[in-house]
N, C-alpha and C positions, 0 to 999 in steps of 0.2 A: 609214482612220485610219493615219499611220503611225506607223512601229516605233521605240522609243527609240532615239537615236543620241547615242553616246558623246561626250560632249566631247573626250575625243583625239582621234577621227575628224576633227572640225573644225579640230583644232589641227594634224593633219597637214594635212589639204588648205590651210591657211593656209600654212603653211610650203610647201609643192610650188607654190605660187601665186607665194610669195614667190621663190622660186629660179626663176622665169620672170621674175622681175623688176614682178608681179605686187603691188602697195601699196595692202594692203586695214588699217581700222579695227581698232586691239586694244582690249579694254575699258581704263579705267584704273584703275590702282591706286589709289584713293581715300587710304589708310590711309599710303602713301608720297608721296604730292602734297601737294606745300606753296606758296602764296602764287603760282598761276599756271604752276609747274614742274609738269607733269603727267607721271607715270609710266605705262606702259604696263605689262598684263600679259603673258601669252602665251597670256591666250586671247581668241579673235578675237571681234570685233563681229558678234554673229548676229541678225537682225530674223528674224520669221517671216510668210508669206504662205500666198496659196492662188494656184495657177495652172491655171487652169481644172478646177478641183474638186481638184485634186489639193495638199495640205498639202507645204508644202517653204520656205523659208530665203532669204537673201541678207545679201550682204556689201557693206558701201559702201564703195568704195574712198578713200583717205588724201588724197585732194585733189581738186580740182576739174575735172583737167584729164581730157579726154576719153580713152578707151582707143583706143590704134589697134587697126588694122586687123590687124599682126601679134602684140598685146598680147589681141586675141579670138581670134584662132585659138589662143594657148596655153592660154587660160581655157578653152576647148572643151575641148582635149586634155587637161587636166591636171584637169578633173572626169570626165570620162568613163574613167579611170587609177583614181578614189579610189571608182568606183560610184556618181558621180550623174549627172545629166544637166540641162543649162544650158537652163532655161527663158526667158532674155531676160538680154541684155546692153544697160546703157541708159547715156546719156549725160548728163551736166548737164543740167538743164532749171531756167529760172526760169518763174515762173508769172507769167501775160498781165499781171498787175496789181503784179508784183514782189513780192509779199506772200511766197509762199513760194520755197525750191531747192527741188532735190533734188539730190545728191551722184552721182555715176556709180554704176552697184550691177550686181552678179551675182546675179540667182536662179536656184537649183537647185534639181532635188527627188533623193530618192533612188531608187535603182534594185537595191540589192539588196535 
C-alpha cells in the first residue's frame, strides 16, 4: 500500500516538470470558469494506476503532441530529483476502431 503523499509534493514535481518545459494537465477551476473560458488551478491533474503491483500516479500531458526524445530524458531526471521513479512514458494512441485517444501520460511511482 502506499504512503499518503502530499499534494504539494505533486505540485512541486508539476512545476520542476514545468521548468523543463515539461506541459502537463492542471485541474480546473470550476467556481472561476465561465461560458467555455476555463481557469486552471495550480494543482495538477493526477489519474492513479497500478504498475505491476506496485500503486502509483500519472499525469497527462496538455496536448496531443508526442514527447521527444530529449523532452523523456528530463521527465526521467526530474522524477528521480522529486523521489519517484517513471514507470512508462507513452505516446498518443487512438484506438483500432477510433472510438477512444489517449493523451501522452507519465506514470510514476514513489520511492521514498
Amino acid at each position: 500500500m502506499n504512503k499518503t503523499i502530499s499534494k504539494n509534493r505533486f505540485k512541486t514535481l508539476a512545476k520542476a516538470l514545468k521548468s523543463r518545459g515539461i506541459n502537463i494537465e492542471y485541474q480546473i477551476d470550476w467556481g472561476s470558469s465561465f461560458e467555455g473560458d476555463y481557469k486552471h488551478t495550480d494543482q495538477p491533474r493526477i489519474g492513479s494506476g497500478t504498475y505491476n503491483g506496485i500503486e502509483g500516479w500519472y499525469f497527462r500531458k496538455s496536448d496531443n503532441i508526442n514527447f521527444t526524445k530529449q523532452e523523456k530524458k528530463h521527465i526521467k531526471e526530474v522524477l528521480l530529483r522529486k523521489g519517484f521513479k517513471c514507470r512508462s512514458i507513452d505516446d498518443y494512441e487512438l484506438e483500432w476502431d477510433g472510438d477512444r485517444s489517449h493523451p501522452p501520460s507519465i506514470s510514476f511511482i514513489n520511492t521514498k
